[in-house]
C-alpha positions, -999 to +999 in steps of 0.1 A: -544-356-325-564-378-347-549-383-382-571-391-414-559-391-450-586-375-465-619-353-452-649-351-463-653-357-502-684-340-522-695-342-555-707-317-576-726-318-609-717-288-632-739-285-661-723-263-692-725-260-731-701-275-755-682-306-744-655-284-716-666-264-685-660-227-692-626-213-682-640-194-656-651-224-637-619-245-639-603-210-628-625-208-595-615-245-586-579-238-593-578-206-571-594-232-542-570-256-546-542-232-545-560-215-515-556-249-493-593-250-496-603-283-514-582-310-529-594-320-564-597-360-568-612-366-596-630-348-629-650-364-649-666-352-680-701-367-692-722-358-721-751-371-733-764-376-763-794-366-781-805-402-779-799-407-746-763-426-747-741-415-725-707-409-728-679-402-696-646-390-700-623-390-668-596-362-677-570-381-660-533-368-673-547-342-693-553-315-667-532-287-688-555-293-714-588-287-697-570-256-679-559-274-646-520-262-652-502-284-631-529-294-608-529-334-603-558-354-596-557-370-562-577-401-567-583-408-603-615-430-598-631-420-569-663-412-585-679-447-597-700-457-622-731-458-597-721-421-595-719-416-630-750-429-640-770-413-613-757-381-621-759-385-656-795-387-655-796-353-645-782-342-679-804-328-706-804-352-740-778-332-760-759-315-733-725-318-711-718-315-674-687-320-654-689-342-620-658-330-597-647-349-567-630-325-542-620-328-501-631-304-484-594-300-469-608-273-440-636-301-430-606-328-426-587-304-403-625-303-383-627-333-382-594-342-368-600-321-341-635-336-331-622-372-328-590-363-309-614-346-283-634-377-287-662-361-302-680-376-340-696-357-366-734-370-364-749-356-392-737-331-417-764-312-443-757-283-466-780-259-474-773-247-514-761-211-520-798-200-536-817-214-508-793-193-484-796-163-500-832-167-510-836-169-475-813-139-460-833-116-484-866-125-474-859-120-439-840-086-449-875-077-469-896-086-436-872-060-410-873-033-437-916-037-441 
């Protein structure tokens, strides 16, 4: 069987108020981790200002303090500074968003198992969770008229 050290990495943008993402979201990455379902890499926090300056804040060894616990960070650095600044213009003047690196740890297991048959992902695209269910309940609208 094929063997790669990581799967497929994503990047999120999570905006939030204040300057730390609400418990509740660190929470529902933790419970993923723990699950065997993602592997955080890295967390960076970026706010911008009301003047436009922005400011990043990779969390690093402070995990416990954002609500992590004992989760590590993978690979401190993964998201770069093209990745910061792209994101970052996303962000509101005046408001905070976190950008989280995770492998997908289930894709990595696929994906082992597609090149040790000899087969090669091609393209992958994901459809985002509103668009999906936006979708499914227009559809379910259309049987029930």
């Amino acid at each position: 069987m094929a063997e790669f050290q990581y799967g497929p990495v994503e990047l999120h943008l999570v905006g939030f108020e204040g300057d730390r993402p609400d418990p509740g979201v660190i929470a529902a990455i933790v419970e993923l981790i723990e699950a065997d379902i993602v592997r955080l890499l890295d967390f960076v926090i970026v706010s911008k200002a009301e003047d436009g300056t922005v400011t990043a804040l990779e969390i690093e060894d402070e995990t416990d303090r954002y609500g992590f616990g004992s989760v590590e960070l993978a690979e401190i650095g993964i998201t770069g500074e093209e990745d910061i600044e792209e994101l970052a213009e996303l962000i509101p003047p005046g408001a905070s968003a976190a950008i989280v690196a995770y492998e997908l740890v289930w894709a990595k297991r696929l994906a082992e198992s597609f090149a040790a048959s000899g087969g090669s992902m091609l393209r992958s695209e994901r459809i985002p969770a509103p668009i999906v269910n936006a979708l499914v309940e227009a559809a379910q609208e259309e049987e029930s008229a």
